[in-house]
N, CA, C and O atoms as CSV, one atom per row, in Angstrom:
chain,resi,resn,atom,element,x,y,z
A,1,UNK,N,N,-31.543,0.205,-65.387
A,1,UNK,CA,C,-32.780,-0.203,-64.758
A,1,UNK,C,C,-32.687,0.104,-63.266
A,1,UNK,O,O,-31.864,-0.438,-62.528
A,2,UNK,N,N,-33.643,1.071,-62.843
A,2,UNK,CA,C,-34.070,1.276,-61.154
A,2,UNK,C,C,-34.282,-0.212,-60.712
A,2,UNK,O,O,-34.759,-1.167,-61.325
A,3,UNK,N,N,-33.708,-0.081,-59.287
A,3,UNK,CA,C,-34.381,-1.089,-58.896
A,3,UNK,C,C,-35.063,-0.387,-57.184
A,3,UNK,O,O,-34.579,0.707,-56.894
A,4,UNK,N,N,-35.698,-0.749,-56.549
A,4,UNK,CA,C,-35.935,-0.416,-54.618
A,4,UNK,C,C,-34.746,-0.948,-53.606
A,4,UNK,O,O,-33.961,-1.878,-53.419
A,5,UNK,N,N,-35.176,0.287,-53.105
A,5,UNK,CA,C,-34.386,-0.149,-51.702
A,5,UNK,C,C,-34.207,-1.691,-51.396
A,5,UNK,O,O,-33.217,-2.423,-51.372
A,6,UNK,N,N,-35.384,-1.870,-51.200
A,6,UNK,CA,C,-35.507,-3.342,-50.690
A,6,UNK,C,C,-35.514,-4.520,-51.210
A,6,UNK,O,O,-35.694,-5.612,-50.673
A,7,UNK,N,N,-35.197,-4.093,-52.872
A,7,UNK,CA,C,-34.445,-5.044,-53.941
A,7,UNK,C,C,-33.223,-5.435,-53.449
A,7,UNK,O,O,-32.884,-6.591,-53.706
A,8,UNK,N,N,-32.189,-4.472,-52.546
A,8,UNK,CA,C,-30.692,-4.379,-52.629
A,8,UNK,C,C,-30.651,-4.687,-50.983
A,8,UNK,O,O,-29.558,-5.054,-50.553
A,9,UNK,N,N,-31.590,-4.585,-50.169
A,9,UNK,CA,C,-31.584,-5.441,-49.027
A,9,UNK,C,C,-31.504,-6.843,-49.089
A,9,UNK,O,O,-30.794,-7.439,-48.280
A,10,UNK,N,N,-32.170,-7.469,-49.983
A,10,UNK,CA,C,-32.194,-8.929,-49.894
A,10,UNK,C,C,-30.742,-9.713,-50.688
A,10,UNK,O,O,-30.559,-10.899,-50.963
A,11,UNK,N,N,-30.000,-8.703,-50.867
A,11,UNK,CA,C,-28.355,-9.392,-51.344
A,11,UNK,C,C,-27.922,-9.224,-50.053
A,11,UNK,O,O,-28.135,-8.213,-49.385
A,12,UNK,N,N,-27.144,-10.476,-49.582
A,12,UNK,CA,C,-26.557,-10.489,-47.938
A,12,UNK,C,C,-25.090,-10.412,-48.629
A,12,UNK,O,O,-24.807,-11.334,-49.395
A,13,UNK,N,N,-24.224,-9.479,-48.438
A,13,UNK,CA,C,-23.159,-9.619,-49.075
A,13,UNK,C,C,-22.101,-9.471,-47.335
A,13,UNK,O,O,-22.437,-8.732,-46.410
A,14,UNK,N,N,-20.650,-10.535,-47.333
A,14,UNK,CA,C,-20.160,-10.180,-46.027
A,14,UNK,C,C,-18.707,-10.453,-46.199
A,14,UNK,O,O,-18.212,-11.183,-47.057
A,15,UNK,N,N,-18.093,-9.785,-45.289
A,15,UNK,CA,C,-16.062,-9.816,-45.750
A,15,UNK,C,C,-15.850,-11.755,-45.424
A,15,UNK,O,O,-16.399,-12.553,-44.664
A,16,UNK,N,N,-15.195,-11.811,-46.056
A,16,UNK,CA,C,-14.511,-13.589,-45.879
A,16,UNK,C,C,-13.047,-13.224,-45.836
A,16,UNK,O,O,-12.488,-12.145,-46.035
A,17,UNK,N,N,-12.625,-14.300,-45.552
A,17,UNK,CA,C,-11.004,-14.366,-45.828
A,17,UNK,C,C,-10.497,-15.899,-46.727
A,17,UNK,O,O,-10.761,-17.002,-46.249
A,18,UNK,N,N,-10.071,-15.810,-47.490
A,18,UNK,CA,C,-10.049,-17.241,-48.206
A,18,UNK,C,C,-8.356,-17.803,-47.598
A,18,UNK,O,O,-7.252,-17.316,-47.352
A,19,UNK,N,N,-9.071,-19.156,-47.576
A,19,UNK,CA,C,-8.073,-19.675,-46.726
A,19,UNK,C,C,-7.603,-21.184,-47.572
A,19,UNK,O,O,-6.829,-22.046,-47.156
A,20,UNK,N,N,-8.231,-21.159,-48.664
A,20,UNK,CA,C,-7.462,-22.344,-49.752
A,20,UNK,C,C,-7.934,-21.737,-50.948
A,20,UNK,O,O,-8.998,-21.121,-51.013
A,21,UNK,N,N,-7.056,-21.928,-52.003
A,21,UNK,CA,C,-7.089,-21.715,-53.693
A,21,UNK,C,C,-6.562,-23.220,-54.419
A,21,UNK,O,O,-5.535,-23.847,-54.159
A,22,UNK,N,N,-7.380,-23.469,-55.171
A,22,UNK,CA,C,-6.887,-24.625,-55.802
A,22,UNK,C,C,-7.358,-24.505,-57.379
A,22,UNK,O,O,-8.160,-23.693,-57.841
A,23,UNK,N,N,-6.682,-25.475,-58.031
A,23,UNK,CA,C,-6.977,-25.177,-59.534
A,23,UNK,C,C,-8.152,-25.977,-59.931
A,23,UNK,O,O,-8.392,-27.079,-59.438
A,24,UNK,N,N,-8.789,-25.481,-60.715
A,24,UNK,CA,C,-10.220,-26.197,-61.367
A,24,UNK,C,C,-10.145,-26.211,-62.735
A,24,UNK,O,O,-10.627,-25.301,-63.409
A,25,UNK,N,N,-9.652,-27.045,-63.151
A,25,UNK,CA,C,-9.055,-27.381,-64.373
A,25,UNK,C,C,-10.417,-27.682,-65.642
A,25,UNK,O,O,-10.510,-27.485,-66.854
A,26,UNK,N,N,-11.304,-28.242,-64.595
A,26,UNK,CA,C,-12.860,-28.571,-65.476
A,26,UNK,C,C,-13.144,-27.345,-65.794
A,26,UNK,O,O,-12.953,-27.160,-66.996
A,27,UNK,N,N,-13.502,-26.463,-65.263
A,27,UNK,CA,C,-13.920,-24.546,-65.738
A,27,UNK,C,C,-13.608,-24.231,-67.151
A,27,UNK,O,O,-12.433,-24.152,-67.511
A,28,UNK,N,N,-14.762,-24.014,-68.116
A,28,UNK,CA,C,-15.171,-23.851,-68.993
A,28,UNK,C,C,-14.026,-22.866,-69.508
A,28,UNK,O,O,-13.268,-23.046,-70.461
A,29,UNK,N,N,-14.100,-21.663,-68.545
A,29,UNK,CA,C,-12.680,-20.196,-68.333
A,29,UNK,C,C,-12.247,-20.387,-67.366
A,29,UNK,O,O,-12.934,-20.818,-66.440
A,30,UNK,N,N,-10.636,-20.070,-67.224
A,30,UNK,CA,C,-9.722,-20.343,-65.648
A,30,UNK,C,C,-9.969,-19.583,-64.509
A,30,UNK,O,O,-9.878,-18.359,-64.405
A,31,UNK,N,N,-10.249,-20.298,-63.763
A,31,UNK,CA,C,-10.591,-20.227,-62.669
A,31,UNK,C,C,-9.919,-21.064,-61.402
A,31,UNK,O,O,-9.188,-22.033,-61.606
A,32,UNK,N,N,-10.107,-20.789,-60.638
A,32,UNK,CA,C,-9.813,-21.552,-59.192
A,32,UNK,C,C,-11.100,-21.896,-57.803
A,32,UNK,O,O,-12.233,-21.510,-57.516
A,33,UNK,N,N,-10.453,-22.491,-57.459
A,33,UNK,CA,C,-11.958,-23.212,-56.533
A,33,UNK,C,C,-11.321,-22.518,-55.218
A,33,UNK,O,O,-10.117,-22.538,-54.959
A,34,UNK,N,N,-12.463,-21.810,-54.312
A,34,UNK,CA,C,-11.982,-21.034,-53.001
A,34,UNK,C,C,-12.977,-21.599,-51.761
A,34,UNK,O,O,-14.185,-21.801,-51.632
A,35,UNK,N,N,-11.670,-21.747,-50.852
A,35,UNK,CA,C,-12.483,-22.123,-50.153
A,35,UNK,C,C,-12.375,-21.107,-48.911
A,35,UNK,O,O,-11.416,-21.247,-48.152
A,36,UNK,N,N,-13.594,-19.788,-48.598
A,36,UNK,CA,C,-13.979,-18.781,-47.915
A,36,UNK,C,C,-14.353,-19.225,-46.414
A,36,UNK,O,O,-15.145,-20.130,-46.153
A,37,UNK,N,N,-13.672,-18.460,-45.486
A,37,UNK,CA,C,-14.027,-18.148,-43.506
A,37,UNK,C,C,-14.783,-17.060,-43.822
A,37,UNK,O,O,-14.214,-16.019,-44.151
A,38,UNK,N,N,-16.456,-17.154,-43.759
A,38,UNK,CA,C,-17.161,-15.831,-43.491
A,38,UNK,C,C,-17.306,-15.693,-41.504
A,38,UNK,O,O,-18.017,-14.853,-40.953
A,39,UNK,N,N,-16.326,-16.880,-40.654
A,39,UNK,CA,C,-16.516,-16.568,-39.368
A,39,UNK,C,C,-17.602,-17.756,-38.742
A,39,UNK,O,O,-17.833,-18.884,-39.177
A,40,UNK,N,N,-18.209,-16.992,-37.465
A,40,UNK,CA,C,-19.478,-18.109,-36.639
A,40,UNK,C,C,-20.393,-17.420,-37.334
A,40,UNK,O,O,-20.274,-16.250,-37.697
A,41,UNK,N,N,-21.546,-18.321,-37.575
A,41,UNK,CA,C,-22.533,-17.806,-38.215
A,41,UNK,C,C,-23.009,-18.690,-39.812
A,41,UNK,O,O,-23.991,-19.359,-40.135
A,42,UNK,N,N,-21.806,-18.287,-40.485
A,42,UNK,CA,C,-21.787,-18.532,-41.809
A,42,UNK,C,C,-20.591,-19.568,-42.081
A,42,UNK,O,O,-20.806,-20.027,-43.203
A,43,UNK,N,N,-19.977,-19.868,-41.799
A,43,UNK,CA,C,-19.061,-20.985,-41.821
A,43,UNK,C,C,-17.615,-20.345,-42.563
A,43,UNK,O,O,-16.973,-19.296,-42.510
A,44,UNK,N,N,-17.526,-21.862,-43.385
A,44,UNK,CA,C,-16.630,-21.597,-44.256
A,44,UNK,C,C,-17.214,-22.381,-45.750
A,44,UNK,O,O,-17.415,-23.590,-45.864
A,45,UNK,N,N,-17.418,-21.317,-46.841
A,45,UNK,CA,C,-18.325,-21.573,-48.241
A,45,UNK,C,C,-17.454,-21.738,-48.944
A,45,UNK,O,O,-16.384,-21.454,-48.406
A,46,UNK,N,N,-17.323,-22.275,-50.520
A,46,UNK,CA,C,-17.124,-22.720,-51.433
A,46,UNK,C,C,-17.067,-21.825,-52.659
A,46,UNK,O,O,-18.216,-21.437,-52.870
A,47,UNK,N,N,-16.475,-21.477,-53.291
A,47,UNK,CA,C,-16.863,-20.999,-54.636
A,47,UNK,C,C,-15.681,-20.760,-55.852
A,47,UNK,O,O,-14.597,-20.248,-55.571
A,48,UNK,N,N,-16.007,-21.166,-57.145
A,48,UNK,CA,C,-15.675,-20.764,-58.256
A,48,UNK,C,C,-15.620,-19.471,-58.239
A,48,UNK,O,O,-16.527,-18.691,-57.951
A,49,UNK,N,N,-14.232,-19.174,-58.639
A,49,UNK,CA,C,-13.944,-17.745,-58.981
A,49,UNK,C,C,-12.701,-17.210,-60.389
A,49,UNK,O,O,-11.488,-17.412,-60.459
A,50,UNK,N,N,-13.507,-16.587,-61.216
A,50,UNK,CA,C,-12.148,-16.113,-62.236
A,50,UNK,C,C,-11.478,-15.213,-62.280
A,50,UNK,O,O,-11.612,-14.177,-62.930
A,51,UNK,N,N,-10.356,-15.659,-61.297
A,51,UNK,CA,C,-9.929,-14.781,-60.618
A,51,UNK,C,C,-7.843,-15.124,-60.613
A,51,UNK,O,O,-6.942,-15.018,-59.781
A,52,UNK,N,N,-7.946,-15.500,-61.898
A,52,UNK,CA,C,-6.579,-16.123,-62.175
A,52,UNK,C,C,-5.471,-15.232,-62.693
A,52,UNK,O,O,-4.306,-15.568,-62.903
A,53,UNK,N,N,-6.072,-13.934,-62.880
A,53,UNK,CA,C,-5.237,-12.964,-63.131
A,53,UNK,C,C,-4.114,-12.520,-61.330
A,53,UNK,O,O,-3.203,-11.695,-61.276
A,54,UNK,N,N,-4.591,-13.323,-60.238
A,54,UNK,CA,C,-3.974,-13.438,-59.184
A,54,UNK,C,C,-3.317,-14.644,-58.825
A,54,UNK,O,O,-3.862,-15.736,-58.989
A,55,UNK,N,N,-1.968,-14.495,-58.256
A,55,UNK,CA,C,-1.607,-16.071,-58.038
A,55,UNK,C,C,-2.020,-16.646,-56.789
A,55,UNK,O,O,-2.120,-15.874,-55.835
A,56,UNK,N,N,-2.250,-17.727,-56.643
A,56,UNK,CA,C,-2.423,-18.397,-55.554
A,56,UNK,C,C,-2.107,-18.283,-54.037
A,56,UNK,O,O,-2.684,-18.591,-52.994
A,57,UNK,N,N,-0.902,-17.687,-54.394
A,57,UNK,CA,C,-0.425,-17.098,-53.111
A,57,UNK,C,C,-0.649,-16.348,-52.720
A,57,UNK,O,O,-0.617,-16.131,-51.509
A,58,UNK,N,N,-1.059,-15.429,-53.783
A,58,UNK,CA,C,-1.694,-13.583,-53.207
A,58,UNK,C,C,-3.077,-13.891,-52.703
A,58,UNK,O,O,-3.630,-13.057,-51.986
A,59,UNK,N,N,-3.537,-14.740,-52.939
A,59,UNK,CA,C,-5.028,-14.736,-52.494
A,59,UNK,C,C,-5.350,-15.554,-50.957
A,59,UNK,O,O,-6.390,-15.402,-50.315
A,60,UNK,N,N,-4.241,-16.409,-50.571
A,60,UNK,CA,C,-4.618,-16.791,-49.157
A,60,UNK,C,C,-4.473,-15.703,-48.540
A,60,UNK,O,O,-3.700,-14.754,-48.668
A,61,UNK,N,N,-5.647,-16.044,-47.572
A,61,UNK,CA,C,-5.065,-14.800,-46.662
A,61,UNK,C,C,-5.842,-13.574,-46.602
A,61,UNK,O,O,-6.076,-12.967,-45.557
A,62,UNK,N,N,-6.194,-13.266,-47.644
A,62,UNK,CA,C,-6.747,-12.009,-48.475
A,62,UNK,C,C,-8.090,-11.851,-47.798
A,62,UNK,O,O,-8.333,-12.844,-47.114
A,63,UNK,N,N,-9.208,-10.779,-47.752
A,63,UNK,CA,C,-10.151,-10.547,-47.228
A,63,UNK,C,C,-10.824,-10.402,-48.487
A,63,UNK,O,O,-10.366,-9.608,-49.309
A,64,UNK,N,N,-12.034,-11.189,-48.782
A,64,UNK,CA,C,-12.721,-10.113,-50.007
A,64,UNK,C,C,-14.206,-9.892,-49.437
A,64,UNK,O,O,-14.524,-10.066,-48.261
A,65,UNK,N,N,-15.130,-9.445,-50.554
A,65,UNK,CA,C,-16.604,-9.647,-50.072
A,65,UNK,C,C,-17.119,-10.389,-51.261
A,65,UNK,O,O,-16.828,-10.379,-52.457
A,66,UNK,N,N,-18.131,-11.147,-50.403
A,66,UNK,CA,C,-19.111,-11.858,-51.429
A,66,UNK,C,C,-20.420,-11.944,-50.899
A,66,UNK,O,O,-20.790,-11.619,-49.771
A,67,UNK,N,N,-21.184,-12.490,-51.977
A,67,UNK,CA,C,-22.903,-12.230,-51.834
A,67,UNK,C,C,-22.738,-13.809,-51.145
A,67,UNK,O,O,-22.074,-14.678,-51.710
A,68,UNK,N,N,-23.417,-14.024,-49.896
A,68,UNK,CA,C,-23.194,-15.069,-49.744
A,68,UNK,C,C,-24.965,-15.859,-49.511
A,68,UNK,O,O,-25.243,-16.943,-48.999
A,69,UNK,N,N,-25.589,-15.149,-49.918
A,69,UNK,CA,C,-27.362,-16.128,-50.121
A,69,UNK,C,C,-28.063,-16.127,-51.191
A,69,UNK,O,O,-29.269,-15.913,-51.317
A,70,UNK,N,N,-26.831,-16.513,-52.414
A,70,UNK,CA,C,-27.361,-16.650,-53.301
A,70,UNK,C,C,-27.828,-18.339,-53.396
A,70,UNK,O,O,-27.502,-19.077,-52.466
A,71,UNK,N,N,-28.477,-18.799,-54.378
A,71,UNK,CA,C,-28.604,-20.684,-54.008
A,71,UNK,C,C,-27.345,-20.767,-54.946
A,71,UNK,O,O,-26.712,-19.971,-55.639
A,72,UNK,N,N,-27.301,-21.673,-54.741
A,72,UNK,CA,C,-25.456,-22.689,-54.962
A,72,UNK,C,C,-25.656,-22.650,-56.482
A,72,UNK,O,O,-26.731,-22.818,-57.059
A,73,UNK,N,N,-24.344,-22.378,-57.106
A,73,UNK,CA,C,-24.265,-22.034,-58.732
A,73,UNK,C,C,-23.256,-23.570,-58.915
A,73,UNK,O,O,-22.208,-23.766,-58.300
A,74,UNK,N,N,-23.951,-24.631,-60.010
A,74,UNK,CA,C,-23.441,-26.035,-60.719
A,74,UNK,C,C,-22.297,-25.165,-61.538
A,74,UNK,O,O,-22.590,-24.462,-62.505
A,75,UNK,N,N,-20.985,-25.304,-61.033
A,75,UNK,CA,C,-19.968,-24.744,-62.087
A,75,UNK,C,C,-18.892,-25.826,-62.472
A,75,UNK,O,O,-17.947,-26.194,-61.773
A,76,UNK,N,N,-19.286,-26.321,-63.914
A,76,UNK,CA,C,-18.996,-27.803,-64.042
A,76,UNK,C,C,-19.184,-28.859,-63.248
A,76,UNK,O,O,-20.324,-29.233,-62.973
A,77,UNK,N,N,-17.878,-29.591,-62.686
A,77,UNK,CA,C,-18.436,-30.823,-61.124
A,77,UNK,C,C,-18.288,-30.042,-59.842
A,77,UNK,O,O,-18.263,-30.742,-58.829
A,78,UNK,N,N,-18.191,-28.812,-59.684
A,78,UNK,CA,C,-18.239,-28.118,-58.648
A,78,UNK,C,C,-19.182,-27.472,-58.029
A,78,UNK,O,O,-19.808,-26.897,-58.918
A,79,UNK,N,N,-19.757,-27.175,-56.779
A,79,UNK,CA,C,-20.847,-26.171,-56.158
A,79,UNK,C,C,-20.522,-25.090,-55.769
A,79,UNK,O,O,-19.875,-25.274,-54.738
A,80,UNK,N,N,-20.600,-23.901,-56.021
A,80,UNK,CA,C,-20.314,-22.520,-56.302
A,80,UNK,C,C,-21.690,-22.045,-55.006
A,80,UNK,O,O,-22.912,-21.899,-55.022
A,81,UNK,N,N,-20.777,-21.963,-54.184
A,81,UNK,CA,C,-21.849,-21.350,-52.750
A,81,UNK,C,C,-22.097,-20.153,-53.039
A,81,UNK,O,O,-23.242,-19.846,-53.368
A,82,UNK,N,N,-21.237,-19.353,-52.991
A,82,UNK,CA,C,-20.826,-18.101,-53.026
A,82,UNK,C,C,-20.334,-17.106,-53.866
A,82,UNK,O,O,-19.230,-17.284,-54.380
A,83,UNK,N,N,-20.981,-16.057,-54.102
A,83,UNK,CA,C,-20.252,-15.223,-55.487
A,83,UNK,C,C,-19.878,-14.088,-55.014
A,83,UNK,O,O,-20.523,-13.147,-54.551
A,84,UNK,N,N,-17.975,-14.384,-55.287
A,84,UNK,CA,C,-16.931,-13.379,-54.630
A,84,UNK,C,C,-17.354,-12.213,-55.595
A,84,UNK,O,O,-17.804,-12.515,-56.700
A,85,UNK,N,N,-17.221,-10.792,-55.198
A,85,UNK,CA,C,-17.533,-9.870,-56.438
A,85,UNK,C,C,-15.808,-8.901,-56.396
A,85,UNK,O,O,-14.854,-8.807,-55.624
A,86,UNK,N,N,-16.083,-8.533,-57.285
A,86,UNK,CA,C,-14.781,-7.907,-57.993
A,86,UNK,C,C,-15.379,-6.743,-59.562
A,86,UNK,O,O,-16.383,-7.087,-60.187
A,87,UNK,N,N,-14.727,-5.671,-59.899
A,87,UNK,CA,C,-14.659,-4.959,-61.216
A,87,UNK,C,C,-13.797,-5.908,-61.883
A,87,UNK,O,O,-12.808,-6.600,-61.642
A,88,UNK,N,N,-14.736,-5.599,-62.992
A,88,UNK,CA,C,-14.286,-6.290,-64.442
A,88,UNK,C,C,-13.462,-5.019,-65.203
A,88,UNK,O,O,-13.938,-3.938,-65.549
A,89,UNK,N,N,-12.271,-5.432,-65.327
A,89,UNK,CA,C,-11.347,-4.454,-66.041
A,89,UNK,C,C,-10.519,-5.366,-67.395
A,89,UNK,O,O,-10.885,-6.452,-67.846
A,90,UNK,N,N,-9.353,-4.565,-67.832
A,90,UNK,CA,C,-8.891,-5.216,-68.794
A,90,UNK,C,C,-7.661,-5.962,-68.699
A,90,UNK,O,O,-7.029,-6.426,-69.648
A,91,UNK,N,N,-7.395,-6.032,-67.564
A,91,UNK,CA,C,-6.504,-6.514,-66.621
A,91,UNK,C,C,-7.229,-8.103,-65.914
A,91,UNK,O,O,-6.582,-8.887,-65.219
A,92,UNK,N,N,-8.739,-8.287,-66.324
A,92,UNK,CA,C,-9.174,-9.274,-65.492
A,92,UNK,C,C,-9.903,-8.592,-64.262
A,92,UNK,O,O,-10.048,-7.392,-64.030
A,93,UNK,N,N,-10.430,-9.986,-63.351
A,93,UNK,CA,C,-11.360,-9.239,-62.301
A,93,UNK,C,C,-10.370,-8.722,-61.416
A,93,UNK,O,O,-9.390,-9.397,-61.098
A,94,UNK,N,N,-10.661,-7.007,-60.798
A,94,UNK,CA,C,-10.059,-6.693,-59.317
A,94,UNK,C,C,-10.978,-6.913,-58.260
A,94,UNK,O,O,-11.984,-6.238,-58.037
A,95,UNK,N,N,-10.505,-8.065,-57.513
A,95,UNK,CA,C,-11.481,-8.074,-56.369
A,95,UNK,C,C,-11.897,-7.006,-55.334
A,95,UNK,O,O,-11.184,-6.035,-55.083
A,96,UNK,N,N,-13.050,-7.231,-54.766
A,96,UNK,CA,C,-13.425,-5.872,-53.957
A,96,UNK,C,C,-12.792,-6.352,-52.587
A,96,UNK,O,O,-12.256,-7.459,-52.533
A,97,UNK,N,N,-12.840,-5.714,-51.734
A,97,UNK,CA,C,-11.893,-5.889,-50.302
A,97,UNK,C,C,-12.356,-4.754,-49.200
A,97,UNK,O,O,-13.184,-3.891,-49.492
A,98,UNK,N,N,-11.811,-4.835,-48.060
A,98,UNK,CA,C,-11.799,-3.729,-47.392
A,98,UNK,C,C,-10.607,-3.483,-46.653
A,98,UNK,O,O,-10.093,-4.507,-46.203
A,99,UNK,N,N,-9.971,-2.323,-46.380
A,99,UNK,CA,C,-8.526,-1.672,-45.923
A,99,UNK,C,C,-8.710,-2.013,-44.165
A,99,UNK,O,O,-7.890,-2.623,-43.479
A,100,UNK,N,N,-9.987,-1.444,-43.709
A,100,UNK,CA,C,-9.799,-1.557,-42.553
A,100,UNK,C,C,-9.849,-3.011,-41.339
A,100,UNK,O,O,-10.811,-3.778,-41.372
A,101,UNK,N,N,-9.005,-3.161,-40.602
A,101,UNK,CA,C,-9.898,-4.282,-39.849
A,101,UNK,C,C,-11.160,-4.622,-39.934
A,101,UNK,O,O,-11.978,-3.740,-39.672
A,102,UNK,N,N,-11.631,-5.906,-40.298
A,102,UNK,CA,C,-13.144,-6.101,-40.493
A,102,UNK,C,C,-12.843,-7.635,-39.847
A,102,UNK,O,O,-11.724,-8.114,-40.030
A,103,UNK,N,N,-14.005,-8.510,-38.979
A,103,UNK,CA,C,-13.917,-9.338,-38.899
A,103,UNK,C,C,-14.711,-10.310,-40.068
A,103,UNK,O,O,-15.742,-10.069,-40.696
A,104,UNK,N,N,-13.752,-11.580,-40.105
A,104,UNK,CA,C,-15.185,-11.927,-41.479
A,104,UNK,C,C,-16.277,-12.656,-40.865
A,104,UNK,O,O,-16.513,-13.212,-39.793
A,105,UNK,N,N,-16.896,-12.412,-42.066
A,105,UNK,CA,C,-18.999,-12.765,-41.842
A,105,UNK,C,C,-19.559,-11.052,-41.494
A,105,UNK,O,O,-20.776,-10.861,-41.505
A,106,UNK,N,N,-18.470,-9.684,-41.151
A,106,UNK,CA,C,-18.760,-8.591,-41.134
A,106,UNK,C,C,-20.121,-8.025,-42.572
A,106,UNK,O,O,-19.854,-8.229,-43.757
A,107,UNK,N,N,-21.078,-7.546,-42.269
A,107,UNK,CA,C,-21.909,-7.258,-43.590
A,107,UNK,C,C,-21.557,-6.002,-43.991
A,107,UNK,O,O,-21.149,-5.073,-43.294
A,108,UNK,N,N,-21.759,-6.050,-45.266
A,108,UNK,CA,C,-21.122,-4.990,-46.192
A,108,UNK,C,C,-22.972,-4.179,-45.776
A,108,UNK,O,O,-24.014,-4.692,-45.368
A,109,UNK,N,N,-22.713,-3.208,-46.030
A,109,UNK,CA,C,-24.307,-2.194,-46.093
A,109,UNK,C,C,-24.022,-1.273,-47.580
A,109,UNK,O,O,-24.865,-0.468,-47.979
């Protein structure tokens, strides 16, 4: 399905750096609860992610991107601000990222 230009403008997607992982044991599928620095501007957001094919440790620290104006996703007793994106492989999700210096709250185009 086509969609417009200006369909794919209104996703605000921007680099974060996650700076806590914790386990969310309520999650229907395993997952972990993140808690994202998109910087000044955008704070620091919240979100459910299944993203357990990574350990905990690999992920502080880490830069990813996420859509961050979507409205808040009820994921079990949790509020899901933010939806980190990643490819779906058979390995589980690979999160998306960027190599170069980026500051976060940086917008993806």
């Amino acid at each position: 399905m086509a969609i417009e230009y200006s369909d794919f403008e209104k996703v605000e997607m921007r680099v974060g750096i996650i700076k806590e992982v914790n386990d969310f044991p309520n999650a229907r599928k395993p997952a972990y609860k993140l808690l994202i620095d998109f910087g000044d501007g955008i704070g620091v957001k919240r979100s459910s992610a299944q993203i357990t094919n990574y350990s905990k440790e690999a992920l502080i620290g880490r830069k990813v991107i996420a859509v961050v104006n979507f409205k808040p996703k009820k994921v079990a007793d949790f509020s899901s601000e933010v939806l980190v994106l990643g490819a779906l492989t058979d390995h589980g999700v690979m999160l998306l990222g960027v190599d170069e210096p980026t500051e976060p709250g940086s917008r993806i185009a």
